[in-house]
C-alpha positions in Angstrom: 2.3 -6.7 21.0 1.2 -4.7 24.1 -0.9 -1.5 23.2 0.6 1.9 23.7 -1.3 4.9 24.2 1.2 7.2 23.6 4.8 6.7 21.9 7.7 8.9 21.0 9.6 8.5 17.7 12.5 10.6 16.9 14.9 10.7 13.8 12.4 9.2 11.7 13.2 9.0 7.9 9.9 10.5 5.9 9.3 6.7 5.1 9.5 5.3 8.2 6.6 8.1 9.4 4.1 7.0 6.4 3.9 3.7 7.8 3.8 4.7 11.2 0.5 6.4 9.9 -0.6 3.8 7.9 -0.5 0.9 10.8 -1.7 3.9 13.6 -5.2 2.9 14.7 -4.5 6.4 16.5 -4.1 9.7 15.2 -0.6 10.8 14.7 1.2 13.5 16.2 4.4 14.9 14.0 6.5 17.3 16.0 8.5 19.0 13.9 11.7 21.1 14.9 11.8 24.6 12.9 14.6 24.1 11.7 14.7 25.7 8.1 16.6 22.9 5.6 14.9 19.8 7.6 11.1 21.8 7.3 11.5 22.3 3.7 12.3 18.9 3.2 9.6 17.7 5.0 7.0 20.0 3.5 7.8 19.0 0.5 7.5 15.0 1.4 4.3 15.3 3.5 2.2 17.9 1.2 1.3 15.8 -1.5 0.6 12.8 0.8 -1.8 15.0 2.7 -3.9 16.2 -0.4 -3.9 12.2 -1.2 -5.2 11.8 2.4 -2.1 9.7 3.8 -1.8 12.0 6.6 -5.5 12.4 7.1 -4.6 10.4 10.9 -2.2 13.1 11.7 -1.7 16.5 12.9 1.2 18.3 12.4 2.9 20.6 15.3 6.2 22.7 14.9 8.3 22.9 17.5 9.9 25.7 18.3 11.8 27.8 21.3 10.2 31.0 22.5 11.4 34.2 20.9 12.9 32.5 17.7 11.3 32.4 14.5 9.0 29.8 13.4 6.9 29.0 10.3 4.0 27.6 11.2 1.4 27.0 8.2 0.8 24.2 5.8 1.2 21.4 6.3 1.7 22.5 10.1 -2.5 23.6 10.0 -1.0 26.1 12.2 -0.3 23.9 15.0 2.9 25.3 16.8 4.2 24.4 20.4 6.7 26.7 21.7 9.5 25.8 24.4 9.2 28.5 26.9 12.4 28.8 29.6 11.4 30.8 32.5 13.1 30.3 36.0 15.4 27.8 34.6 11.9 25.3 34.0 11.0 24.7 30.7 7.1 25.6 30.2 5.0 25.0 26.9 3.4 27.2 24.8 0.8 26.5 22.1 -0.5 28.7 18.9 0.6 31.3 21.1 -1.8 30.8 24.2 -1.6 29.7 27.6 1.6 28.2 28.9 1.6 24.4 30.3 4.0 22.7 32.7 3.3 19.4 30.3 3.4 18.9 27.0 0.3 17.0 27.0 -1.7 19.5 28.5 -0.5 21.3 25.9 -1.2 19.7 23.1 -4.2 18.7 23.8 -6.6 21.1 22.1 -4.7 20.2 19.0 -5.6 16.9 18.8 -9.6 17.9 19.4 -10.2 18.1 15.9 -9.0 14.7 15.5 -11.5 13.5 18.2 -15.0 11.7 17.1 
């Protein structure tokens, strides 16, 4: 199977993500979309697998759209990434600091941590 440095998921079950992390010789990015009803139901899938150290591959980044109201905090580790629209380009914002033209610019200092 040819190696992949980067993929995108979406639509995942909660299932289908634990083994994604479990078979991941990389760590594991989970964007999540703020919305309320499919964040609750995520935290409450992905704490207790995080204190068992499941998800000790991953880091966890909400998405969200500038101006509206997220809720970052565990098990987000206060990872956010912000859509910003500005001269009809969409822009990227994360933890509230500089704004990037890419998303993997962005996200980059997020994923540091996971770095040895």
């Amino acid at each position: 199977m040819p190696s992949r440095s980067n993929e995108v998921l979406m639509g995942l079950e909660p299932s289908d993500i634990q083994g994604i992390i479990r078979s991941s010789a990389k760590p594991v990015v989970l964007m999540i979309y703020s919305d309320a009803g499919f964040q609750k139901s995520f935290e409450e899938w992905a704490v207790p697998r995080k204190a068992a150290g499941v998800m000790k591959q991953c880091v966890f980044i909400l998405l969200d759209i500038e101006n509206s109201q997220g809720l970052p905090g565990e098990p987000y580790e206060q990872n956010n990434v912000v859509l910003v629209f500005r001269n009809g380009q969409i822009f990227f914002r994360a933890n509230g600091g500089e704004v990037f033209e890419k998303l993997d610019s962005c996200i980059e200092p997020l994923l540091s941590g996971l770095k040895s």
